[in-house]
C-alpha positions as semicolon CSV with decimal commas, in nm:
position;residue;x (nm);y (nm);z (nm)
1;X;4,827;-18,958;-1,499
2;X;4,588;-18,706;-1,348
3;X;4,195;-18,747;-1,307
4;X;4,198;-18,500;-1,644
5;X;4,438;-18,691;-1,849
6;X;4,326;-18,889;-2,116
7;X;4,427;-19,106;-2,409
8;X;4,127;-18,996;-2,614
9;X;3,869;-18,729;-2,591
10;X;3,605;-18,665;-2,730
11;X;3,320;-18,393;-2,808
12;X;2,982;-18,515;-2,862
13;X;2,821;-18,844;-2,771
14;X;2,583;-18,888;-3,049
15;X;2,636;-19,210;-3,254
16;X;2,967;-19,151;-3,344
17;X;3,128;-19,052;-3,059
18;X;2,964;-19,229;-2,788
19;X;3,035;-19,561;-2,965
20;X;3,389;-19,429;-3,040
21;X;3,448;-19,396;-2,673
22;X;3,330;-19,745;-2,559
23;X;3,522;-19,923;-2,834
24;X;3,855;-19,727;-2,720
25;X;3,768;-19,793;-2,392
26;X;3,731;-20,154;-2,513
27;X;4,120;-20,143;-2,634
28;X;4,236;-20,028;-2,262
29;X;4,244;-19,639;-2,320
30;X;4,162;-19,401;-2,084
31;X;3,873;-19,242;-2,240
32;X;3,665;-18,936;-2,218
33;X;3,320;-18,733;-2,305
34;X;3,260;-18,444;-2,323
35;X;2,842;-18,362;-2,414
36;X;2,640;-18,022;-2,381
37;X;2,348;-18,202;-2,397
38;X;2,106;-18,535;-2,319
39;X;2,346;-18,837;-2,411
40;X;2,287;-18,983;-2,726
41;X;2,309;-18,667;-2,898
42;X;2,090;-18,566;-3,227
43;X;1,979;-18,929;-3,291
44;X;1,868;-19,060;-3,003
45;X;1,695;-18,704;-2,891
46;X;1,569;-18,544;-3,209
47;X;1,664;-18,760;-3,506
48;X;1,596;-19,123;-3,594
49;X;1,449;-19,276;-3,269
50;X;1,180;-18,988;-3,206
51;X;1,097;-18,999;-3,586
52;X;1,071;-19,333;-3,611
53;X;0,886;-19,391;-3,280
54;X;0,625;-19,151;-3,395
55;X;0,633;-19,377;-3,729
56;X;0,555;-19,710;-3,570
57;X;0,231;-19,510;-3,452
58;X;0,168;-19,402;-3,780
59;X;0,182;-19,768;-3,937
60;X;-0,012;-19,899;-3,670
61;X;-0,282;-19,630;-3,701
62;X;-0,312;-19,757;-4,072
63;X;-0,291;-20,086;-4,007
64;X;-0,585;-20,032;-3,712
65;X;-0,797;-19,842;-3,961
66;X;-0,749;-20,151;-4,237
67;X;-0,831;-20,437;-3,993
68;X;-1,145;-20,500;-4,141
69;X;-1,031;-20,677;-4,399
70;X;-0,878;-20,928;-4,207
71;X;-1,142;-20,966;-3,962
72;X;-1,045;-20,720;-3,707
73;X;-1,289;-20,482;-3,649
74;X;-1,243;-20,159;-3,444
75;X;-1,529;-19,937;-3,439
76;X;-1,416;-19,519;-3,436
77;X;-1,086;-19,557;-3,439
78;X;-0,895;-19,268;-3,287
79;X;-0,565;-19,093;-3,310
80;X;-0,423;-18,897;-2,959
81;X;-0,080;-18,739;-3,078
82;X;-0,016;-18,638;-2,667
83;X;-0,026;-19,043;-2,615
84;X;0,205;-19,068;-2,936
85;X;0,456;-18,774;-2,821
86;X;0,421;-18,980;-2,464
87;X;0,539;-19,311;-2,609
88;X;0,829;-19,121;-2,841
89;X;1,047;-18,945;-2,480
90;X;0,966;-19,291;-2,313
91;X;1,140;-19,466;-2,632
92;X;1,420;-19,149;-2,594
93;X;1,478;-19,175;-2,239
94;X;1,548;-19,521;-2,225
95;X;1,801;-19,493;-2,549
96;X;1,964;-19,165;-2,361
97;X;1,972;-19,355;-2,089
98;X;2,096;-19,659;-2,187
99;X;2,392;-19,399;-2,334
100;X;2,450;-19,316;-1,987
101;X;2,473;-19,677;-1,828
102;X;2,728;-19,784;-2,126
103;X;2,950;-19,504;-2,011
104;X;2,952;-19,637;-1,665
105;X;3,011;-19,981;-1,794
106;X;3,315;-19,897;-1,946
107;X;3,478;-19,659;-1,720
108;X;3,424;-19,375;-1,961
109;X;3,426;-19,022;-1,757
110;X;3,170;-18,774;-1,885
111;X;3,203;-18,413;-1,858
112;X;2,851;-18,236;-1,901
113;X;2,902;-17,897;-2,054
114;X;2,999;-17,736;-2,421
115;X;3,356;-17,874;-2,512
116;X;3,588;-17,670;-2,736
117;X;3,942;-17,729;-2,853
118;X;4,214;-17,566;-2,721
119;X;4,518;-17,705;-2,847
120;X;4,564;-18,025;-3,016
121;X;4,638;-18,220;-2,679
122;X;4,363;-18,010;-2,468
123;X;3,967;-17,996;-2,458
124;X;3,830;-17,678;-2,256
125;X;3,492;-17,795;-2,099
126;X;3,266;-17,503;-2,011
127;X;2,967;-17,614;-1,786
128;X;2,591;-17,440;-1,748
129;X;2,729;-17,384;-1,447
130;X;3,054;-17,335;-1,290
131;X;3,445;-17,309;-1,389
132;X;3,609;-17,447;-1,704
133;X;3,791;-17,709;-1,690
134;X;4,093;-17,825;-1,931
135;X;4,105;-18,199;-1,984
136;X;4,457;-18,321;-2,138
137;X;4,451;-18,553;-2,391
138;X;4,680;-18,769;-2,620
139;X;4,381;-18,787;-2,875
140;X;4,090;-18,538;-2,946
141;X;3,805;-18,665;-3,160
142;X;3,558;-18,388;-3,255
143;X;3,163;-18,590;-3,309
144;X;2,980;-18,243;-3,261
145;X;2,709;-18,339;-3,494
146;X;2,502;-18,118;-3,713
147;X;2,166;-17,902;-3,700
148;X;1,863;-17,833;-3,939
149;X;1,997;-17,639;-4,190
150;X;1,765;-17,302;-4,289
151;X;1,717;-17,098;-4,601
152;X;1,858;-16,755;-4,660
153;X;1,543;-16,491;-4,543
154;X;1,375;-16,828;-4,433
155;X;1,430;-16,894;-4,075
156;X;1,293;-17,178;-3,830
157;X;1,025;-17,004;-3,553
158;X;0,970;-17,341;-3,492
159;X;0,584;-17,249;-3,461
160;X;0,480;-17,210;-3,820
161;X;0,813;-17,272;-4,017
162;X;0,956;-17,556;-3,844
163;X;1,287;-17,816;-3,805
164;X;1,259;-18,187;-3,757
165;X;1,327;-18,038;-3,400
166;X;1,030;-17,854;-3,420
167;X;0,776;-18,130;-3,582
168;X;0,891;-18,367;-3,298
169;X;0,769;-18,139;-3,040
170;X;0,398;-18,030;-3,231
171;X;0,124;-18,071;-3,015
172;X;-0,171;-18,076;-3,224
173;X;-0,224;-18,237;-3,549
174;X;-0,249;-17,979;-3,848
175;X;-0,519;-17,950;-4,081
176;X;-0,226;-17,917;-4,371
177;X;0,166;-17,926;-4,358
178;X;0,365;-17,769;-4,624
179;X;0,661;-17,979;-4,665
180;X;0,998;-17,821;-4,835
181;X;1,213;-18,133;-4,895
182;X;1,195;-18,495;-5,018
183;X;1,493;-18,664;-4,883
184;X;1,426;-18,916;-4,591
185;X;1,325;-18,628;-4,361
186;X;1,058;-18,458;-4,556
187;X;0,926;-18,792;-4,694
188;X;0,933;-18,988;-4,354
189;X;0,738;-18,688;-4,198
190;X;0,486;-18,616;-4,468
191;X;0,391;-19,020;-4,444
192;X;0,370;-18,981;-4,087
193;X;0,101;-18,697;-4,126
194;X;-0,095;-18,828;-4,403
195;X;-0,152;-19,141;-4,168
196;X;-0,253;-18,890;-3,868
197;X;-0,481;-18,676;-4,041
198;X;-0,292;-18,401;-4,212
199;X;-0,310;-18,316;-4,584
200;X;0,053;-18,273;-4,703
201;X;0,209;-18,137;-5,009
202;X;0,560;-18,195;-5,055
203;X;0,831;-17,938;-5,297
204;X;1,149;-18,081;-5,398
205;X;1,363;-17,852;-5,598
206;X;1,525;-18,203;-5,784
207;X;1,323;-18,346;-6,087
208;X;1,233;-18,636;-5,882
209;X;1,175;-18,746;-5,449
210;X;1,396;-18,963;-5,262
211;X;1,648;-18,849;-5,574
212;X;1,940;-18,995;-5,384
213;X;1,753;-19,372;-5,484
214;X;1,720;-19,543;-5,807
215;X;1,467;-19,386;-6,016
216;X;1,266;-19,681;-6,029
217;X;1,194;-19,641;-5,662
218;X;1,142;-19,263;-5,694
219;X;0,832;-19,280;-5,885
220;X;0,706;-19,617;-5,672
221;X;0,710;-19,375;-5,410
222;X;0,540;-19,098;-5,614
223;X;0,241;-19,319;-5,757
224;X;0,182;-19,473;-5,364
225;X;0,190;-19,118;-5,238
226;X;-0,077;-19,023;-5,530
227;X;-0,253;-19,301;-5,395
228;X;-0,232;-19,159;-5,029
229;X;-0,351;-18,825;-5,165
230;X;-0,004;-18,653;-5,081
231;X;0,059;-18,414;-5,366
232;X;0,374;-18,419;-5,485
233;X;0,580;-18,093;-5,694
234;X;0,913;-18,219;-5,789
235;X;1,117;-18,018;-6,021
236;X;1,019;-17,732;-5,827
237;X;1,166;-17,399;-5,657
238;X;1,065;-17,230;-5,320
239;X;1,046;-16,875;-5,422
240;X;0,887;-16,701;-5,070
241;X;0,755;-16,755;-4,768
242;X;0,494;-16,504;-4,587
243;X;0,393;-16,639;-4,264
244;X;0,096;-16,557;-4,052
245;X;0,008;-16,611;-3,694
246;X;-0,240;-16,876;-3,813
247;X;-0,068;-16,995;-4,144
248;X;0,158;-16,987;-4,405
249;X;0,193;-16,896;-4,786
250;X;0,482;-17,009;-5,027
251;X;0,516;-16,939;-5,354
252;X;0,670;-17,211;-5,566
253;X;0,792;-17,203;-5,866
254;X;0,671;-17,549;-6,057
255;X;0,884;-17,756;-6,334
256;X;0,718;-17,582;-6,576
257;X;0,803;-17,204;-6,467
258;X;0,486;-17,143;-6,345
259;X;0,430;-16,970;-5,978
260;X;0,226;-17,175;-5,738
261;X;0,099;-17,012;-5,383
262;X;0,026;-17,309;-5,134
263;X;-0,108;-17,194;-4,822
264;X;-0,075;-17,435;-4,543
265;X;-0,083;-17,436;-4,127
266;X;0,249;-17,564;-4,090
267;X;0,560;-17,600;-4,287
268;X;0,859;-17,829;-4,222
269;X;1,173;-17,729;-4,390
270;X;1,402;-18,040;-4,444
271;X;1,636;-17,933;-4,698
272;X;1,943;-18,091;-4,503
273;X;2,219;-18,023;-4,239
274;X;2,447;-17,757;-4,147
275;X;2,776;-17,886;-3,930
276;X;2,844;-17,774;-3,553
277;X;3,180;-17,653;-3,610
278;X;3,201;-17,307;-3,511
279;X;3,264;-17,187;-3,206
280;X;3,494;-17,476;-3,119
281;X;3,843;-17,376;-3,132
282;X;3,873;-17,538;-3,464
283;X;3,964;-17,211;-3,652
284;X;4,229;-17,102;-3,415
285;X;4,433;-17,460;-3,438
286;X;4,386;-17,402;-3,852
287;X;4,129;-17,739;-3,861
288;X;4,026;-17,770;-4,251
289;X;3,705;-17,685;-4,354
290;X;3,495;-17,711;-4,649
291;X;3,293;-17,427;-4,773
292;X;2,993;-17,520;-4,620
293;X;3,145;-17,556;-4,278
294;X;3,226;-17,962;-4,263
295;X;3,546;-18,071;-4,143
296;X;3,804;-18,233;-4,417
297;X;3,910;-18,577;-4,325
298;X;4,133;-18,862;-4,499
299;X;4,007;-19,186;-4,529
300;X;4,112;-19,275;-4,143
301;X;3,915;-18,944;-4,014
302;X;4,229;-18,780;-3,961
303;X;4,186;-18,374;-3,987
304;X;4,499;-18,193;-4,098
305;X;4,595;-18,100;-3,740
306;X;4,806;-18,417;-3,594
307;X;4,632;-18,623;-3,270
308;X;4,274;-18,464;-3,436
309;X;3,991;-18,666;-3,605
310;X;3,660;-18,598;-3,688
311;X;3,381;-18,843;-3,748
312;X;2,960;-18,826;-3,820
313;X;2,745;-18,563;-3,910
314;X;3,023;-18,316;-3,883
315;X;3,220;-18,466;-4,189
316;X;3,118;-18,453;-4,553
317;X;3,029;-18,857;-4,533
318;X;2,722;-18,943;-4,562
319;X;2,493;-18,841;-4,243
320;X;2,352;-19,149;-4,101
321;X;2,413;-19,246;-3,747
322;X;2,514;-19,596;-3,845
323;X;2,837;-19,460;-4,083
324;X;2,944;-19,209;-3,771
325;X;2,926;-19,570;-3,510
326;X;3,159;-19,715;-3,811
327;X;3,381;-19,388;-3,805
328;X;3,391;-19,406;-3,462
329;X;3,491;-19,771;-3,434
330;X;3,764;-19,694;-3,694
331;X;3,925;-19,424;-3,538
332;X;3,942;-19,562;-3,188
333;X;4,072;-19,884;-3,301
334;X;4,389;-19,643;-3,546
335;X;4,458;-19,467;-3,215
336;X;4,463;-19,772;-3,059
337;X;4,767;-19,883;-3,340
338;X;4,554;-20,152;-3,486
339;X;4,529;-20,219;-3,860
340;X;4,219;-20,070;-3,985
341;X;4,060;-20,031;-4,328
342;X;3,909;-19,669;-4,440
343;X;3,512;-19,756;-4,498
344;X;3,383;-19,801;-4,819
345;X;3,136;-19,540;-4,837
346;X;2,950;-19,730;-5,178
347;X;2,854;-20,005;-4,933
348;X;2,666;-19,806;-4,679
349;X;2,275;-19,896;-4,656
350;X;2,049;-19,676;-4,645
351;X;1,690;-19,670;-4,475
352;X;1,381;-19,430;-4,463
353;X;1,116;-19,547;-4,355
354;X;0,772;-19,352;-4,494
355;X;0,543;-19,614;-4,652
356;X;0,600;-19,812;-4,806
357;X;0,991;-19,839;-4,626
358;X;1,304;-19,764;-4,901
359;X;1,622;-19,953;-4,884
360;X;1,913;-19,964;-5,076
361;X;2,254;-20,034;-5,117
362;X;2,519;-20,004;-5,317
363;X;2,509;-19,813;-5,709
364;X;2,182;-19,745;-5,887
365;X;2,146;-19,885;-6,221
366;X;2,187;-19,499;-6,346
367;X;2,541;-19,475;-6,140
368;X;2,604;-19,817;-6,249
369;X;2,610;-19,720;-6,648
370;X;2,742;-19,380;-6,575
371;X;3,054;-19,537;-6,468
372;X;3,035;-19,787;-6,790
373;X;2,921;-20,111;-6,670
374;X;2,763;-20,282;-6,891
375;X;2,490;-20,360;-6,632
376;X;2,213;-20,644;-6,615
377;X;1,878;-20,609;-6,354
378;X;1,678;-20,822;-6,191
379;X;1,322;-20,722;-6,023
380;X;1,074;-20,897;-5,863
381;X;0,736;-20,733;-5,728
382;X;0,561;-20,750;-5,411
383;X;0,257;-20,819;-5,603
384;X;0,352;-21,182;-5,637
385;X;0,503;-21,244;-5,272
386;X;0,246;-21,455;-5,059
387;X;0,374;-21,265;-4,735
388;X;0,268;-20,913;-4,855
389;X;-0,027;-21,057;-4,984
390;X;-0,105;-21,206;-4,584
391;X;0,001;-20,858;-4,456
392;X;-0,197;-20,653;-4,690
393;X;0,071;-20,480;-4,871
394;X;0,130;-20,617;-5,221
395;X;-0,035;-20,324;-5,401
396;X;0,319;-20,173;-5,427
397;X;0,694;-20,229;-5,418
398;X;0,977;-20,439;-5,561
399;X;1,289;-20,545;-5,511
400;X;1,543;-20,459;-5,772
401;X;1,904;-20,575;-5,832
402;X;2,199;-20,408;-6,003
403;X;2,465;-20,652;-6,160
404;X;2,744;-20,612;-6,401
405;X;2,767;-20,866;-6,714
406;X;3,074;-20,990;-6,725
407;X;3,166;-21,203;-6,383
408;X;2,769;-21,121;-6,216
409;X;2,910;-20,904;-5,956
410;X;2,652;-20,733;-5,780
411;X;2,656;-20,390;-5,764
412;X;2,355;-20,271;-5,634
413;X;2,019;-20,407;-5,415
414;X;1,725;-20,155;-5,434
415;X;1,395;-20,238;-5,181
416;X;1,063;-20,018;-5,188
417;X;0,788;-20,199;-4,993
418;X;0,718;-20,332;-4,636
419;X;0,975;-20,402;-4,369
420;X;1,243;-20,333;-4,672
421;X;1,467;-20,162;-4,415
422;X;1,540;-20,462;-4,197
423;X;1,574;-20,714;-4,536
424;X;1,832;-20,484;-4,670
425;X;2,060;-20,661;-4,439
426;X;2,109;-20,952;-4,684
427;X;2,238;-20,689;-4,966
428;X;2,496;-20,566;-4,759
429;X;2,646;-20,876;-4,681
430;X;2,614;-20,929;-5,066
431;X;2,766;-20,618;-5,119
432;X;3,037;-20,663;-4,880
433;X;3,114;-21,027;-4,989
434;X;3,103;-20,959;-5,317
435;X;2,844;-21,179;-5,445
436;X;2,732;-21,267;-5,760
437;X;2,440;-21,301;-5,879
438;X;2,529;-21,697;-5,900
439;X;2,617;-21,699;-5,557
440;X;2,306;-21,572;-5,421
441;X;2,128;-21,800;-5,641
442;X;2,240;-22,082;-5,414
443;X;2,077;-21,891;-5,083
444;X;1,768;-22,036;-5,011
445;X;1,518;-21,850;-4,877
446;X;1,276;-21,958;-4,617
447;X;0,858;-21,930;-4,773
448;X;0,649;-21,760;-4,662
449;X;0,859;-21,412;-4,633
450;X;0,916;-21,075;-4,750
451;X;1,279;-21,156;-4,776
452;X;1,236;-21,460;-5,056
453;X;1,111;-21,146;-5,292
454;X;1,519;-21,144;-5,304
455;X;1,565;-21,520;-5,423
456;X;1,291;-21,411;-5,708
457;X;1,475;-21,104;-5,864
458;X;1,780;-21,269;-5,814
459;X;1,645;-21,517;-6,063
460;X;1,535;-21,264;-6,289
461;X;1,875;-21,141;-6,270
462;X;2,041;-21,451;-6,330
463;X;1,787;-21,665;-6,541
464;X;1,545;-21,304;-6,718
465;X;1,282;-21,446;-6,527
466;X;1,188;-21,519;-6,188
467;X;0,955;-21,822;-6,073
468;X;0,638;-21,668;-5,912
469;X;0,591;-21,408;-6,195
């Protein structure tokens, strides 16, 4: 073969693809990247490791400010959002970088420059600078990723009206932020700017936040954010936008019908994603689309054009960076002719992390009875767990679990409270084992911890009651 032929190639080396490329590189293909930009793509640049850098200095600046109480005492406590945005691109670099040094590793070659598809065994590589170049390939997987997605007559300046991008990159700390979204983006950012000074109000156009959690956990979140003085309009339309040079104005149109003008410094607009799948080549090979632009896949990631899959952001599955590594791993191991099994998409956790943290997995109880289980919970409140009590952070949370009747399968683990996103680990191994709630009975859990909250509403699952409550 040729220094540009490949087994596999592929375009984008965000989550998906750059883990796609070291696992085929794994099963002895000759494997290839092609990336525009810093390795790593969205997630390790401007998505989850920025956000949740700037996060940790959020919880910490909380934490700082409540040390008091436990006998820490730190007079005129400060926040510097330069030495915050300094700590984020060191936490970025290393991740991008650490991209980088797993390529090398495993003998993947990477082509910097925007990759395109030419014909399903070809990848056209166009660098800042320079000459295309063709790379031929048995294999093409596209991982292009996705962007902030805008509102018609709303557009990012990313100075007023702003992206995730944009909020990443902010400077200053303003007075008031305007926040047009309450999925894991808007709520993760308007946490993060309560805790540095900001006064946020947040719009979601569904009747309640977080609506893709169980309902229970939806107003959790809304009474803590009460508490936190982040006011909160679910239920509620964005109408207009006038923006000034200093400000800006939306009109909102509430639950009740009723127009609303909030008038803030800065708004963030996190209403969702729109795919990176134009200007590709996909529409000249006939790639399927949907109608909002993502790329149609079976259950191996296959697109309708033969040697072409498609994984991550770029797919209608759900976009988290940990379901594009499992795409990727999938698809690199089917090229590779082993037996694979399409992902179950019901068993994918999911983590934001605003405080208090969310985690869940699985169905909520309203999914659950929708789909006519006849469905028995279990909950168990941070209130009563000696751990959040030591850390300061039993005035809110639970843990909730979704079973059905008949054999105690469990169908569903819900978490709101702290450090929920790295205990949701033991839900999707129950989820993925299929555990009963019988069979978790018999875990014991190590006191004192956040994680034996688990044990407890499994007991109040199992036995209508747990022990500590």
């Amino acid at each position: 073969m040729s220094d540009t032929t490949y087994d596999v190639t592929i375009i984008g080396s965000g989550p998906g693809g750059y883990v796609a490329a070291i696992r085929a590189s794994q099963l002895g293909l000759k494997t290839a990247i092609v990336e525009r930009g810093p390795m790593g793509g969205v997630c390790l640049n401007i998505g989850c490791i920025p956000t949740k850098a700037l996060l940790h200095s959020a919880d910490l600046l909380e934490e700082v400010r409540e040390g008091k109480r436990f006998g820490v005492i730190a007079e005129n406590v400060q926040f510097n959002l330069a030495n915050a945005m300094k700590h984020k691109q060191t936490v970025v670099k290393q991740s991008s970088d650490g991209v980088a040094f797993l390529m090398k590793k495993n003998q993947v070659d990477v082509y910097m420059g925007q990759g395109s598809v030419k014909s399903p065994n070809e990848v056209l590589v166009q660098p800042s600078e320079g000459e295309a170049q063709t790379l031929n390939t048995r294999y093409i997987i596209l991982a292009t990723g996705a962007r902030p997605r805008s509102i018609p007559n709303i557009t990012f300046d990313e100075d007023r009206i702003l992206s995730s991008t944009g909020m990443l990159e902010l400077t200053e700390v303003p007075e008031s932020l305007l926040v047009v979204g309450a999925g894991a983006i808007g709520v993760e950012f308007a946490s993060m700017f309560r805790a540095f000074g900001s006064q946020v109000t947040v719009v979601e156009a569904l009747p309640r936040i977080v609506p893709l959690e169980d309902e229970e956990v939806s107003a959790e979140l809304s009474k803590v954010f009460q508490r936190r003085r982040i006011k909160v309009l679910a239920g509620a339309k964005l109408d207009n936008v006038e923006r000034s040079d200093t400000q800006v104005t939306a009109t909102v149109i509430d639950a009740d019908g009723n127009p609303q003008q909030i008038t803030a410094e800065r708004m963030l607009l996190g209403i969702g994603i729109t795919p990176n799948t134009h200007d590709i080549g996909m529409e000249a090979l006939g790639i399927a689309m949907n109608q909002r632009g993502f790329i149609e896949v079976d259950s191996y990631m296959r697109t309708n054009v033969p040697n072409i899959y498609a994984i991550g952001d770029c797919v209608p599955t759900p976009w988290l960076a940990h379901v594009a590594s499992a795409e990727g791993i999938l698809v690199a191991e089917d090229i590779a002719g082993h037996r694979v099994q399409p992902i179950n998409y019901e068993r994918i956790p999911a983590c934001t992390y605003c405080n208090p943290e969310i985690a869940s997995v699985g169905l909520t109880e309203a999914k659950a009875r929708e789909r006519e289980y006849d469905v028995s919970v279990g909950t168990f409140p941070f209130s009563a767990n000696g751990k959040a009590r030591i850390l300061g952070q039993s005035r809110a949370g639970f843990i909730k679990i979704v079973a059905e009747k008949q054999y105690g399968e469990v169908l569903g683990i819900h978490m709101i409270g702290p450090h929920v996103t790295e205990m949701i680990s033991e839900g999707g191994i129950a989820l993925s084992h299929e555990a009963t709630g019988e069979s978790m009975l018999h875990t014991i859990h190590a006191h004192p911890t956040l994680y034996e909250a688990v044990g407890e509403a499994v007991h109040a699952l199992v036995h209508g009651s747990a022990i500590h409550i």
